[in-house]
C-alpha positions in Angstrom: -68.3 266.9 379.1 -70.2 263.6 378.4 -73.3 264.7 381.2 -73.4 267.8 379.7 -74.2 265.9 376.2 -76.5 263.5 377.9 -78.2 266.5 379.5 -78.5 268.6 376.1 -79.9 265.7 374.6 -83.0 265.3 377.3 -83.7 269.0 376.5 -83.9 268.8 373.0 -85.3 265.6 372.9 -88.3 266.7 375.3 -88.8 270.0 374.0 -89.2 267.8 370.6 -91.6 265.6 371.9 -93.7 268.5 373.2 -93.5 270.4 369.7 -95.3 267.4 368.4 -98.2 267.3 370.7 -101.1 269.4 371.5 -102.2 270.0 375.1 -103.2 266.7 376.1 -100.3 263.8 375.4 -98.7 261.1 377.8 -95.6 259.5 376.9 -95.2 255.5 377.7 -92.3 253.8 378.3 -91.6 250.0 377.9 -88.1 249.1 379.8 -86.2 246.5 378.3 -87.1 242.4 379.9 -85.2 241.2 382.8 -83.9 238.2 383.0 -83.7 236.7 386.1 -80.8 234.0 386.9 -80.3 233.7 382.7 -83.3 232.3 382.4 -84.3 233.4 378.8 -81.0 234.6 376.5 -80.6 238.4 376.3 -82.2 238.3 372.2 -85.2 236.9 373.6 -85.9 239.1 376.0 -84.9 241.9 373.4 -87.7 240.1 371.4 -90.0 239.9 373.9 -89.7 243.7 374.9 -90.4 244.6 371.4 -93.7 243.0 371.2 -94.8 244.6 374.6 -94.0 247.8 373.3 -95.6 246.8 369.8 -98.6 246.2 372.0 -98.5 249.4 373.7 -98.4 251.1 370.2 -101.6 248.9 369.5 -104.0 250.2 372.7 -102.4 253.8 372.9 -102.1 254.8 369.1 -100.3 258.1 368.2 -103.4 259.6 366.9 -104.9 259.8 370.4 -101.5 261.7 371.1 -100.0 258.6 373.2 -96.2 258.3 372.5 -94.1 255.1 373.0 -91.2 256.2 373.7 -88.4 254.1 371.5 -85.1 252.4 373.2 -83.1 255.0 371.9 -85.5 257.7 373.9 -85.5 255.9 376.5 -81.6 255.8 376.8 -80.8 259.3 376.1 -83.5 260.5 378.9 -82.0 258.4 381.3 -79.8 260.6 383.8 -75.9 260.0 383.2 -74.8 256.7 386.0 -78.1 255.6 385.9 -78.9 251.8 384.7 -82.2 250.4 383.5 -81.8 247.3 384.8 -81.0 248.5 388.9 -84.9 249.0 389.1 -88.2 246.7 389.6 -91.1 247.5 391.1 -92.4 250.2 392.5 -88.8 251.8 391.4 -89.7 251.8 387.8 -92.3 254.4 388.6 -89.0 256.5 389.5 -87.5 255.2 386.7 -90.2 256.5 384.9 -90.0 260.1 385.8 -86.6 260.4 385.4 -86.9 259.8 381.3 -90.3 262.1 381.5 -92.9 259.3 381.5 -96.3 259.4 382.3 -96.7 255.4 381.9 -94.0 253.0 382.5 -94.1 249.5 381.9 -91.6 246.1 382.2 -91.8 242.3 382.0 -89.7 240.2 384.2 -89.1 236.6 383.1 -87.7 234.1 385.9 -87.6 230.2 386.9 -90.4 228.4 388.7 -89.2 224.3 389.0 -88.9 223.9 385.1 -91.0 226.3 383.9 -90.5 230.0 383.0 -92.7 232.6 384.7 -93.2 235.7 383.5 -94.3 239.1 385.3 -95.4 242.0 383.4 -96.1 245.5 385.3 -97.6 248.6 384.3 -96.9 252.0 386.5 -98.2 255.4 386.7 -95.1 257.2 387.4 -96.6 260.5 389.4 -98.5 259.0 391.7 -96.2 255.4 391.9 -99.7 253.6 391.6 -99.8 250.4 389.8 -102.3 250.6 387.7 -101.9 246.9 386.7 -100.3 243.6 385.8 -100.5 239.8 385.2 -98.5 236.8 385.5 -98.1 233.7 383.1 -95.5 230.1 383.6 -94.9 228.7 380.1 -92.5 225.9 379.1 -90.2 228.4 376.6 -89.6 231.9 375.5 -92.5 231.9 372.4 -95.0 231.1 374.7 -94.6 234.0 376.4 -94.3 235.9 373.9 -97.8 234.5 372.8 -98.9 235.4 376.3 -97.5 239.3 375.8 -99.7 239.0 372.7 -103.1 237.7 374.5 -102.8 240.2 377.6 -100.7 243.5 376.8 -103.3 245.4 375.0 -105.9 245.2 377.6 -103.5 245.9 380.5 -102.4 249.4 378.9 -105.5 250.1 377.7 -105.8 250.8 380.9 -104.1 254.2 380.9 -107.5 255.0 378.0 -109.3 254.7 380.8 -107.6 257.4 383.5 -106.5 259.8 380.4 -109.4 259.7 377.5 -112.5 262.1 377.5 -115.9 259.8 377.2 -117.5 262.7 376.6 -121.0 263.8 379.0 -120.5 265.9 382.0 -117.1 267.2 382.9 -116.2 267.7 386.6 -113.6 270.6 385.7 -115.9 272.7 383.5 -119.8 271.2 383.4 -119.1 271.0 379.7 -122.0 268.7 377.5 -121.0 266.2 374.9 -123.7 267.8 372.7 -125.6 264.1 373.1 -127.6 265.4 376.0 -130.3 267.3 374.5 -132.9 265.0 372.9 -134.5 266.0 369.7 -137.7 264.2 370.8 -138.5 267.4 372.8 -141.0 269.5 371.2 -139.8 272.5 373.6 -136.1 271.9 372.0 -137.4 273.1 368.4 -139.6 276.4 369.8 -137.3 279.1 369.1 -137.0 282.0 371.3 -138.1 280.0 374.5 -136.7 281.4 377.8 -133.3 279.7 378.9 -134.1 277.5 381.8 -131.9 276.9 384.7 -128.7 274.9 384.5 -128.3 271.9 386.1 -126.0 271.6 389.0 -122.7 270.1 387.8 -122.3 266.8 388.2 -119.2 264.2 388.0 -118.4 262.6 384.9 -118.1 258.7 386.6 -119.7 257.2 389.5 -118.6 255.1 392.0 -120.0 251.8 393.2 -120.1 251.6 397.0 -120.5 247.3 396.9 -117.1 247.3 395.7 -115.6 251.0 395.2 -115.4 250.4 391.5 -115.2 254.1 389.4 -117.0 253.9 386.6 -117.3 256.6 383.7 -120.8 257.8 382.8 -122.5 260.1 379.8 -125.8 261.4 379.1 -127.1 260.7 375.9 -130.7 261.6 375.2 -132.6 261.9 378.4 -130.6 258.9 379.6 -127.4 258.4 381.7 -125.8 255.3 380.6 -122.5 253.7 382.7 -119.9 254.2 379.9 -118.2 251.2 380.4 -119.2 247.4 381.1 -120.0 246.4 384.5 -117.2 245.2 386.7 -119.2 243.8 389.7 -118.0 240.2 390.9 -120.7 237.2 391.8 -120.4 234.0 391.7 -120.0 232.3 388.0 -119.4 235.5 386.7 -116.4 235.4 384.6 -114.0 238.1 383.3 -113.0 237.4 378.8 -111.1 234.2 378.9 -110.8 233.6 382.9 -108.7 236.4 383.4 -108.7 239.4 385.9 -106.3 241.4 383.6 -109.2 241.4 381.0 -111.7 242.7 383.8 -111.0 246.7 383.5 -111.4 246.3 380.0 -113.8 244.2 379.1 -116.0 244.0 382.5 -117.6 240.5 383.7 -120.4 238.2 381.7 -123.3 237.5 383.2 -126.2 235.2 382.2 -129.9 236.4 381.7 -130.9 235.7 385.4 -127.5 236.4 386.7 -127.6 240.3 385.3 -131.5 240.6 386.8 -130.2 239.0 390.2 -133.2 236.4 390.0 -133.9 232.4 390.0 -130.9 230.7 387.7 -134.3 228.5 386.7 -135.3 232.0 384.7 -133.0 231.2 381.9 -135.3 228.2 381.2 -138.7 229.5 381.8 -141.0 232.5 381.8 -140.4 234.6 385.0 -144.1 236.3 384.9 -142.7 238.6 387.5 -140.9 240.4 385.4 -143.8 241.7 383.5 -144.7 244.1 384.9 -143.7 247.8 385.0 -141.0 249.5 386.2 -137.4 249.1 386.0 -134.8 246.1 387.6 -132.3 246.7 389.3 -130.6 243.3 388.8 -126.3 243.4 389.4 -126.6 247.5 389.0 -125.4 249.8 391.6 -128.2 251.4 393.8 -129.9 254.2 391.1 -129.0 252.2 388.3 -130.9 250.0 386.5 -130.5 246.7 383.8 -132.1 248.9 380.5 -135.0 247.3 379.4 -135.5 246.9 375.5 -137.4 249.9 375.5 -134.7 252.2 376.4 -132.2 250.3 374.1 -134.2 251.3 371.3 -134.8 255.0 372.3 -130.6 255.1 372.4 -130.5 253.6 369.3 -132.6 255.5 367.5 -132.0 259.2 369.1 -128.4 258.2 368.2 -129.1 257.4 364.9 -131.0 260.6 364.2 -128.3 262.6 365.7 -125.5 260.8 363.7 -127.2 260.5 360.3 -127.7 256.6 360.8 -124.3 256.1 361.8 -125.1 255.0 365.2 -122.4 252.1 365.6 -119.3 254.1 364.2 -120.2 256.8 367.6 -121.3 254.3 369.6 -118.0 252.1 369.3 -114.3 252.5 371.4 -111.9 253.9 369.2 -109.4 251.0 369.9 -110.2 247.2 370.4 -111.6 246.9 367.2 -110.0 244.1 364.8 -111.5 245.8 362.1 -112.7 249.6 362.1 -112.1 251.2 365.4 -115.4 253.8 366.1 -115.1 257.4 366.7 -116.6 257.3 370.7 -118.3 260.7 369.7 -121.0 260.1 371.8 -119.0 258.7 374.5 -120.6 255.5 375.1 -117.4 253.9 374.2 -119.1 250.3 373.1 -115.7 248.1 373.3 -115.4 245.1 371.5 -116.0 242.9 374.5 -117.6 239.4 372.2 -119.6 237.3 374.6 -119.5 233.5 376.6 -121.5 230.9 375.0 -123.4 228.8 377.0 -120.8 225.9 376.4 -118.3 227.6 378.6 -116.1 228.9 375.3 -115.5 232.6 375.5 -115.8 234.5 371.8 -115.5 237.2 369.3 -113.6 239.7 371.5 -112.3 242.4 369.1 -115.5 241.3 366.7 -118.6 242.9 368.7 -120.4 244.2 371.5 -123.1 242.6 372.8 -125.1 243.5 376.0 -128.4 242.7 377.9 -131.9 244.4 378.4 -134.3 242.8 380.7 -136.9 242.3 378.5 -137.3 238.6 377.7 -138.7 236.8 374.6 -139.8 233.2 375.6 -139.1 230.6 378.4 -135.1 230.0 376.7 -134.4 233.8 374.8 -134.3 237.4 375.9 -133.1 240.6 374.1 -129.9 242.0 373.7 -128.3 244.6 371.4 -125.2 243.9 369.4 -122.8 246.0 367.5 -120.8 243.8 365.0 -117.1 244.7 362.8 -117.9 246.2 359.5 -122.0 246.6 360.2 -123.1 250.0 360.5 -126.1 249.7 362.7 -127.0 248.7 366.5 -129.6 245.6 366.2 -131.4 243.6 368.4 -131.1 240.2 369.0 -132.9 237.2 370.7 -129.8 235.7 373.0 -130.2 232.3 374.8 -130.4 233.1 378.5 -127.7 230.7 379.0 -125.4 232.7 377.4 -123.1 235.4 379.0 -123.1 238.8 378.2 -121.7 242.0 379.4 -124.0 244.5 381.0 -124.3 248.2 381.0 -126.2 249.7 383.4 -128.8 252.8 383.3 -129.7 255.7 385.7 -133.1 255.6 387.6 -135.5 258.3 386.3 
């Protein structure tokens, strides 16, 4: 009698769910903190699972049809004789599908001499793959709480990245974002003009062969632009606060010379090399290219046109934001990524987007392009060299 309740409820309480979403939606669940050995009380592990779920809430909001699934979802969706707690792992991904997860997601908190360590791991459950994690050793139980606070959001925003649409071309269905056809073109405003030949489909993401890292791309204008920062590792060059779990996110930071692959002593000095025409390659994958100036602007402006001079609200990630997320409806998906300063000290993440062109101003400056919380335009800047930005890279003509 009792599993035939249990199972009535997973019915209803999936068919509910469903009801409530449109065609695209992915359910996330966050399992409660183990406790290894007693090494944090059972309320603060209660604690610390409700702040990883309230970060999970924070990166997948409901309005981009992500559910967190609550503890009591959670327990009615688990099959009768099963128990949370028997899992860890790779298992949670099983877990997972048996309470109809996409996303599944647990800390672990254990003993390392007198410290406490924690573990935090987020699964996809069809495929079993993990899609990420990161590991912290504090002294007590609200330190790692304040570590859940620092690193959550970036670790599921992870599941953005394999389940949002950035918009350009579609590998199912060719589809355009509607930012692809400039209107600098004189021949886009004769009306009547014979309908020229489509384009062969291409993917919407590239992938770099250095490394094998995927990124997502999008036309905009007459320009394919990497829709998300640049991932490649080199020496010095840093993920947001020394840590790999911001990597997917936020990307690396590069200096001047770094992002151009030239002399570190270009960060001081005038490289007259660079002057002349033609694009750099720099940390860019083969076909790709550091924008110059130039083409920052023509984004700027043909995205200004298009939006009516709203040009950072469609630029901007819509999540990430401390205040005003952006609507993405170009697809660019400009994240709020803040920069190094030359000092070492890593800032304004969740404040502004700042990346590198590589046009240069004088022996110590060269340009860069910032989106900032609460401005509504896309400016350039004259950065110190020193500093360390993040770089998105542009397709060769």
């Amino acid at each position: 009698m009792q599993n035939n309740y249990f199972i009535c409820m997973r019915i209803f309480l999936f068919a509910l769910l469903c009801l409530c979403m449109n065609s695209f939606a992915a359910f996330v669940a966050v399992l409660e903190t183990i406790s290894i050995d007693s090494a944090i009380t059972p309320s603060e592990c209660h604690f610390l699972t409700d702040e990883l779920r309230a970060q999970a809430g924070a990166a997948l909001p409901p309005a981009m049809n992500y559910t967190i699934m609550t503890r009591e979802n959670i327990n009615v969706m688990l099959p009768p004789g099963k128990a949370l707690e028997d899992c860890e792992g790779t298992c949670l991904a099983e877990t997972g599908r048996n309470i109809a997860a996409d996303y599944i997601a647990q800390a672990r908190v254990g003993k390392f001499g007198d410290k406490l360590t924690l573990t935090v791991e987020l699964y996809e459950t069809g495929s079993a793959k993990l899609l990420g994690s990161y590991t912290a050793l504090q002294v007590t139980a609200v330190d790692l709480w304040n570590d859940i606070k620092r690193n959550s959001k970036s670790l599921f925003a992870r599941v953005q990245d394999l389940t949002r649409n950035l918009g350009g071309y579609s590998a199912e269905n060719n589809s355009k974002s509607g930012w692809d056809a400039s209107p600098f073109d004189p021949a886009s405003k004769k009306k009547n003009q014979p309908q020229k030949p489509k384009k062969p489909s291409r993917p919407n993401y590239i992938i770099d062969h250095r490394d094998g890292e995927q990124y997502k791309i999008v036309m905009i204008g007459k320009k394919v632009w990497m829709a998300e920062n640049l991932r490649f590792r080199m020496q010095d060059a840093q993920c947001y606060d020394n840590r790999e779990a911001n990597c997917p996110l936020y990307g690396r930071y590069y200096t001047w010379a770094q992002a151009l692959k030239i002399d570190a002593n270009c960060n001081s000095k005038v490289c007259r090399l660079l002057l002349s025409e033609g694009s750099i390659r720099g940390v860019c994958p083969e076909g790709w290219h550091i924008p110059t100036n130039a083409e920052w602007k023509h984004l700027v402006t043909y995205v200004n046109y298009k939006a009516k001079k709203r040009a950072a609200q469609v630029l901007k990630s819509t999540f990430g934001w401390n205040n005003g997320n952006g609507t993405n409806e170009s697809g660019f998906n400009a994240v709020a990524s803040g920069y190094r300063f030359m000092s070492g000290n890593f800032m304004n993440a969740g404040r502004l987007a700042r990346y590198w062109t590589a046009s240069q101003e004088n022996d110590v400056q060269a340009n860069s392009w910032q989106i900032e919380e609460g401005k509504t335009g896309f400016v350039q800047l004259d950065d110190y060299k020193s500093n360390e930005l993040p770089v998105r890279c542009v397709e060769d003509d």
